[in-house]
C-alpha positions in Angstrom: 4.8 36.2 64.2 7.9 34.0 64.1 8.8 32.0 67.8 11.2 33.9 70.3 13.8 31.2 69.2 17.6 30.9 70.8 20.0 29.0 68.5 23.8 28.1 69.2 25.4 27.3 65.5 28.5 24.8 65.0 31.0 27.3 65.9 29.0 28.1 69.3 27.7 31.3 68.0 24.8 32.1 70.1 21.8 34.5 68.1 18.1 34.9 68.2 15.3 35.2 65.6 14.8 38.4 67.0 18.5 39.5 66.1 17.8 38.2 62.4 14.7 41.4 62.5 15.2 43.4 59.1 16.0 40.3 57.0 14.5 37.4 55.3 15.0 34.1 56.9 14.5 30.5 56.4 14.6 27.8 58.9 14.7 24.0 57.7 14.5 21.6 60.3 16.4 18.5 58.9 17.9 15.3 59.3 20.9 13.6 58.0 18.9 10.3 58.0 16.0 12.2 56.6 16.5 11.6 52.4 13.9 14.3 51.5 15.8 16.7 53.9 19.5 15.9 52.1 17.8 16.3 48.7 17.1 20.1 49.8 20.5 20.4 50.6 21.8 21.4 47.0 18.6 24.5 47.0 19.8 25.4 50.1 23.5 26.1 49.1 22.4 27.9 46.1 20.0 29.9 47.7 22.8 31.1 50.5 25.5 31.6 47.5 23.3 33.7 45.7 21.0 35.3 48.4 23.7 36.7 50.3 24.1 40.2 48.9 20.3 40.5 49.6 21.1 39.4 53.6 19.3 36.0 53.3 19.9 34.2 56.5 19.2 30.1 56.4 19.2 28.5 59.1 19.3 24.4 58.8 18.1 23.0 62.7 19.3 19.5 63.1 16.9 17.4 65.2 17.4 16.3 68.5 18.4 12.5 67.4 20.8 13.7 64.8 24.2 12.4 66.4 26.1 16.3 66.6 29.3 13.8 65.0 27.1 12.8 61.9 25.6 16.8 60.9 29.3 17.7 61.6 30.3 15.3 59.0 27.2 15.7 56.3 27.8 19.8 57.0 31.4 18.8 55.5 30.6 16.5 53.4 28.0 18.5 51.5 30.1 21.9 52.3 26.6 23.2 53.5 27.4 27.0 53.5 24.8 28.0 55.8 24.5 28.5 59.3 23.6 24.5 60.9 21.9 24.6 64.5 21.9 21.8 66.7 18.7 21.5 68.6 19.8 19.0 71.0 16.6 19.9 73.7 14.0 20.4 70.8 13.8 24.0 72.3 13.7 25.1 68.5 11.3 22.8 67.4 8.6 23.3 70.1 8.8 26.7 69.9 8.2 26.4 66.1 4.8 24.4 67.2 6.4 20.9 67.8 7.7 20.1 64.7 8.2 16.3 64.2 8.1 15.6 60.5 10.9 16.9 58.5 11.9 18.5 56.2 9.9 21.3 57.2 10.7 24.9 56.5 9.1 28.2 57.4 9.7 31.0 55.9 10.0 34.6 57.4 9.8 38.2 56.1 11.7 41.3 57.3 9.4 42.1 59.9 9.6 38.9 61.9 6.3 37.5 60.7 6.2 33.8 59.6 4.5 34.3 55.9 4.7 30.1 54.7 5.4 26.6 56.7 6.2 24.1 54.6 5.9 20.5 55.5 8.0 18.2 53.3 10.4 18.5 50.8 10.5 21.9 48.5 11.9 21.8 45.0 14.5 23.9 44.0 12.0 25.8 42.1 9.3 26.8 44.9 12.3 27.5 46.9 13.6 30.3 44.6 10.2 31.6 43.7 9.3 31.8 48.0 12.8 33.8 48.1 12.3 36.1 45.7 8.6 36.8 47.1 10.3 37.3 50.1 13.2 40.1 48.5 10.6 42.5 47.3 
């Protein structure tokens, strides 16, 4: 089962996983130093543009040493359409199993249950084929 997880997005929009129940989620832990992390980026976009009917939720958590002024400014940059957490106390990570290495991205089904963790960057490719999976 996916982590009881409490995340605050840019806006200050406080959720849960456990709101997120009933749809496919995604949760990329990322960093704007992190070049295999911005390289996902572009997926990521395409993924929420075209997932979004289907109630994809994506959910990029910025790592505790990622200056909140610097993902501001990449989340603009890039014009990242999808909801960016900060995770200033590495709350998220830990309860996610400590992750340190990024990218890494799990990847959770209707019902809550984690169904793939992936550690390093994902091509655009086994992105769209873990969505999909995840749709039917």
């Amino acid at each position: 089962s996916a982590p009881q997880a409490n995340f605050t997005d840019l806006q200050g929009k406080q959720f849960s996983l456990a709101d997120l129940k009933g749809k496919p989620v995604i949760v990329n832990f990322w960093a704007t130093t992190c070049p295999g992390c911005v390289k996902e980026i572009p997926s990521l976009i395409d993924l929420a543009h075209r997932y979004k009917s289907q109630d994809l939720i994506i959910i990029g958590v910025a790592m505790d040493y990622d200056p909140e002024s610097q993902v501001r400014e990449m989340v603009r940059q890039k014009q990242m359409n999808y909801t960016i957490v900060l995770d200033n106390q590495s709350t998220i990570a830990r309860a996610f199993g400590n992750v340190s290495l990024i990218p890494t991205t799990f990847f959770i089904n209707k019902e809550g249950k984690i169904i793939r963790h992936k550690l390093g960057e994902m091509s655009h490719d086994e992105f769209t084929t873990m969505v999909q999976g995840m749709l039917l």
